[in-house]
N, C-alpha and C positions, 0 to 999 in steps of 0.2 A: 264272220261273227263280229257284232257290235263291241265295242270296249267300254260304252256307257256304263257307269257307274249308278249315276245319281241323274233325274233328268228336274230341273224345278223350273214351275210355269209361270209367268208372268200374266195376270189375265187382265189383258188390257182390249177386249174385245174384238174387232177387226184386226189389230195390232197387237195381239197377243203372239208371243214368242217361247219358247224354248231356253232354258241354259242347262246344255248339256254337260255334265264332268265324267272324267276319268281316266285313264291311262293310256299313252298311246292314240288317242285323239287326231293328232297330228297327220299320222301316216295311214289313217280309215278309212280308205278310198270309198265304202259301203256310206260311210256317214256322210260325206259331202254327198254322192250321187243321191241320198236319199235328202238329203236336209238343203241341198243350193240347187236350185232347179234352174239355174242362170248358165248362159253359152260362152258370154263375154262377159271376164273376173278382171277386174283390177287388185293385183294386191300390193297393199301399203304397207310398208318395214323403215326398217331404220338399220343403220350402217351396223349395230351391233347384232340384233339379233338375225338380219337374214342371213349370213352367214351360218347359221345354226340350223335354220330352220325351215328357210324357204322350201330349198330345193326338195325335200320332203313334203312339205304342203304342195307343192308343183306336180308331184308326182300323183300325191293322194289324190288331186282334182282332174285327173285323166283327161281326156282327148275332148278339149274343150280351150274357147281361146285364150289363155290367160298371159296378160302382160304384168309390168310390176315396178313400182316406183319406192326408191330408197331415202329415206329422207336420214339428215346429222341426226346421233342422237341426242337427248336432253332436252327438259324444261325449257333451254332458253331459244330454244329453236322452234318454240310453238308460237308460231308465228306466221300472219297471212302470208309474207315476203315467200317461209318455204310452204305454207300451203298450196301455194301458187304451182308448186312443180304439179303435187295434184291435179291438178285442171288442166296444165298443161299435158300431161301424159295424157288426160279421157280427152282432151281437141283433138290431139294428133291421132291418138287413136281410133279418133270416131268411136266412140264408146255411145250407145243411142240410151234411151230410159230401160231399156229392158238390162241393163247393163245390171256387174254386182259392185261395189266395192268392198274390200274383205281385208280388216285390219288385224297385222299380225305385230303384234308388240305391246310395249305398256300403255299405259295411261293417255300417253302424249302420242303415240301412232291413234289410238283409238277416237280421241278427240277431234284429231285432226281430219283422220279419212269418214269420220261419222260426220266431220262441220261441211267437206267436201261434199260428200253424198248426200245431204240435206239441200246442198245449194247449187248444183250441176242439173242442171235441166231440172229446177225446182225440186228435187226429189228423186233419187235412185234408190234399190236396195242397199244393202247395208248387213254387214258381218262380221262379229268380234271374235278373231283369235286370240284372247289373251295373253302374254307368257311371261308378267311380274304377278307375284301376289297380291300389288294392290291394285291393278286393275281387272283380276278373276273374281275379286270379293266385289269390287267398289266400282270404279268409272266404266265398266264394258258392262254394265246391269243401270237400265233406265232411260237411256237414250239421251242424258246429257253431252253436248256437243262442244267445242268449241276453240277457240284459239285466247293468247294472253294478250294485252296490251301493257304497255310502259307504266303507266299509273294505276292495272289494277286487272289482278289474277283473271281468266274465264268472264272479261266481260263480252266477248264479242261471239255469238255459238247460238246455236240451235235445239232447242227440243226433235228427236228424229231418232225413233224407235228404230233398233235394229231388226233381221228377221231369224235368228240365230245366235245365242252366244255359244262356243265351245271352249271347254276351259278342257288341257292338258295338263296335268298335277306333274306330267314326267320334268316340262318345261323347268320347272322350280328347282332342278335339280345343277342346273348352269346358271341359277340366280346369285347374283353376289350377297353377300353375305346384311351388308348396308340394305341393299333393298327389301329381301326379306324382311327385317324387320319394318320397314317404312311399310310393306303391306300387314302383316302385324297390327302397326297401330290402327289400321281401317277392320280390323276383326276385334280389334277392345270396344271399339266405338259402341260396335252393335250390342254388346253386353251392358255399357253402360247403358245404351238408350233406350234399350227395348228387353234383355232378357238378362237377369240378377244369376239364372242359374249356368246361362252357357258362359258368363262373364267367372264364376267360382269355377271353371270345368278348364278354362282359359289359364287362369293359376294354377292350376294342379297339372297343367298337359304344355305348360310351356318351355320346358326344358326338352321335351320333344318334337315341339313344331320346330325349335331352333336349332334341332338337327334333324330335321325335313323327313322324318318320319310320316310315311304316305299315308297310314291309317288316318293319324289325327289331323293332316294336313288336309285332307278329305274330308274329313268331316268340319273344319274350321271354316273350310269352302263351304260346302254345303250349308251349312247352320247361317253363313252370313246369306250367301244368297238369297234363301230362305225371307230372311229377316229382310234384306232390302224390295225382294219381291212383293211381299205382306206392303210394304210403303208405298210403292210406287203404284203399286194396281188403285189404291186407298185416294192418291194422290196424284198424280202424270205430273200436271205442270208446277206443282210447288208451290200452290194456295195454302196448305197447312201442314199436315202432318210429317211431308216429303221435308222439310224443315228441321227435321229432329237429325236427319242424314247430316245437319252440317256443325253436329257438337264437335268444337277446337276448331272449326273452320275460320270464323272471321277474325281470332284469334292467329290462326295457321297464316293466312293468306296474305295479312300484315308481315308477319314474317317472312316470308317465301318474299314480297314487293320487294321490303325493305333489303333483302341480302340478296337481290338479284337471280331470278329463275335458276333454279339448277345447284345452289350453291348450298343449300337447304333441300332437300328430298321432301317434297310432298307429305309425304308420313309421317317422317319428322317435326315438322312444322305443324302437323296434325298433334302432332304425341304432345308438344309443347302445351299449342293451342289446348287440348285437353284438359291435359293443367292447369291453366288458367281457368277454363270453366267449372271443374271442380272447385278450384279457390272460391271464386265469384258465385257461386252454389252456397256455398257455407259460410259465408260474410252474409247473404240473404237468409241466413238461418232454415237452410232443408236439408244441409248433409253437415255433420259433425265431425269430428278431428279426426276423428279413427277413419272414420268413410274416405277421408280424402287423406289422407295418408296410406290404404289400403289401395285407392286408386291410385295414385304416385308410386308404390310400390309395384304394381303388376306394369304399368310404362317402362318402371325401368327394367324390369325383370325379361322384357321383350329389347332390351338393349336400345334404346328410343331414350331421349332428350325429355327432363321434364320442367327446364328452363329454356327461353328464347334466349337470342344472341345478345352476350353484355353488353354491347352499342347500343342498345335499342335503348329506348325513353319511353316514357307516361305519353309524351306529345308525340313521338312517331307511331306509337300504338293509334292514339286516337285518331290522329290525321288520314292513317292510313284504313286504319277500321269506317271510317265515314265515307269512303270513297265505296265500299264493299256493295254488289248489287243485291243485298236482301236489307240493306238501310230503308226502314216506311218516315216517310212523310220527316224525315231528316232524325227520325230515332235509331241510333242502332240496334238490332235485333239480333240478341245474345240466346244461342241455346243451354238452358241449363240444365242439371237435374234438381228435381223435388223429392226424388230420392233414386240409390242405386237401380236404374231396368226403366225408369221414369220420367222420360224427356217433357219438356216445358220449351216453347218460343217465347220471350220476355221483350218487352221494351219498359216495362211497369219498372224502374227501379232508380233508385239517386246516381246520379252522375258519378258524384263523390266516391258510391262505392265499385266501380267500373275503375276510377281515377288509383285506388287503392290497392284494388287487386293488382290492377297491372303493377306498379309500386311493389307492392309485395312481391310476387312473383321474380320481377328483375334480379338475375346475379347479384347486383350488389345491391339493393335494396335502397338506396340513394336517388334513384332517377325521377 
């Protein structure tokens, strides 16, 4: 008997996929035989969760050849250096194209074994186990790929549609407390940028997603999904609309650069970034005091950051915001709202007031 829950479809044509939710996922031996039709599995983890997790997925995937590669965990380990184990485990293994790779972890397993599988014999399949919050809402939905470099978050990766997401909601229940909300801030996002009402539903139900209450946690999954599926079919490669995904990103990213991978949570750095775009919303006169103090209120309310690190300056914001890969023709391109549910891509705006917000936003407002 299936454990699916929720099934939401990406329809992206020959490359249309699945993301499957629900409970128990993990151990559904029925679900993989039906959903991975692959012989030879590589699966991709990290030091903390296969301990938790693997030997259950190992089992779920029955008499089939499945080997498995561990990689450190953390941000600051995304990086080709241990990409490379990757590849090396599918050499030695002989792993041919009909091969799977099948990423069990957060954000930064998924990145990495989707950057692999895009670039191993041009192209293998590909399959996200999720088991942080923010990559069941956010990075295992779209087929963003990729590794970090030194000067600048996710420049080096791939577009490479996966053929499966399954999202376990049991998983979240060994999530630390910190990460949870870092996925969190990737479920406010979508409220602001696309839906006013699942963002009020967010306020009234977050004192229960923050004690991992399965109903509303399920449906937080679902409703984002949802919302990033609707984008990405709209969009694949990120010519427009797929754009609105990255509200507090370039913001975020600058932060994460600046304080060194890992030392800043992805979500966090998102929650901040947030922030700031709100600010910079309503200096451009589309969102008024209350809106963004309404928004500043549900950040914090998810236990999230809605200031960057007091080190940080006006000059290391912008320097590092210029380097960001959705910079056109050397404008940075800030997402904002024009009002709550209502995303907007901008390059249209004075310097000055980019120069300000950030200014304002700074802990000490001096910088």
């Amino acid at each position: 008997m299936s454990n699916i829950d929720h099934t939401v479809n990406i329809d992206l044509q020959e490359r249309s996929y699945p993301i499957l939710i629900g409970s128990g996922l993990l151990a559904d031996a029925s679900l993989f035989s039906d959903k991975l039709p692959y012989r030879h599995i590589l699966v991709v983890s990290n030091e903390t969760v296969a301990p938790l997790y693997l030997d259950t997925l190992k089992t779920a995937l029955g008499n089939r050849l499945v080997e498995q590669v561990v990689l450190p965990d953390g941000e600051q380990h995304k990086t080709m250096e241990v990409m490379n184990r990757i590849f090396d485990t599918l050499m030695n293994g002989r792993f041919g194209r009909d091969c799977c790779v099948l990423a069990l972890g957060g954000g930064v397993v998924g990145d990495m074994a989707g950057f692999a599988a895009a670039s191993y014999q041009r192209g293998v399949a590909f399959v996200q186990v999720p088991t942080t919050l923010l990559a069941q809402v956010d990075s295992s939905v779209g087929g963003k790929t990729g590794v970090n470099h030194a000067l600048g978050k996710n420049m080096i990766g791939a577009f490479h549609q996966p053929t499966a997401v399954v999202i376990d909601s049991d998983a979240l229940q060994t999530l630390p407390d910190r990460e949870l909300s870092a996925g969190l801030a990737e479920i406010i996002k979508y409220g602001f940028i696309r839906d006013a009402d699942f963002l009020q539903w967010l306020e009234e139900n977050m004192s229960s997603l923050l004690a991992r209450s399965k109903p509303e946690l399920t449906h937080a999954i679902k409703r984002s999904c949802e919302i990033k599926a609707e984008i990405v079919a709209a969009d694949e490669y990120e010519h427009g609309v797929r754009a609105y995904l990255n509200f507090g990103h370039t913001f975020g990213h600058a932060i994460e650069t600046s304080q060194g991978y890992g030392n800043w949570l992805h979500g966090e750095a998102v929650a901040a970034g947030m922030s700031m775009a709100l600010t910079m919303s309503a200096r451009l006169g589309w969102l008024d005091n209350t809106e963004v103090a309404r928004g500043l209120a549900i950040i914090r309310s998810a236990n999230l950051p809605v200031e960057p690190p007091p080190e940080m300056t006006t000059d290391t914001f912008l320097e590092l915001m210029s380097r960001d890969k959705k910079v056109r023709e050397g404008r940075i391109r800030l997402v904002l709202l024009k009002a709550i549910g209502d995303a907007i891509v901008s390059t249209d705006y004075d310097d000055n007031h980019l120069s300000a917000t950030i200014k304002q936003c700074l802990p000490d407002h001096t910088a």
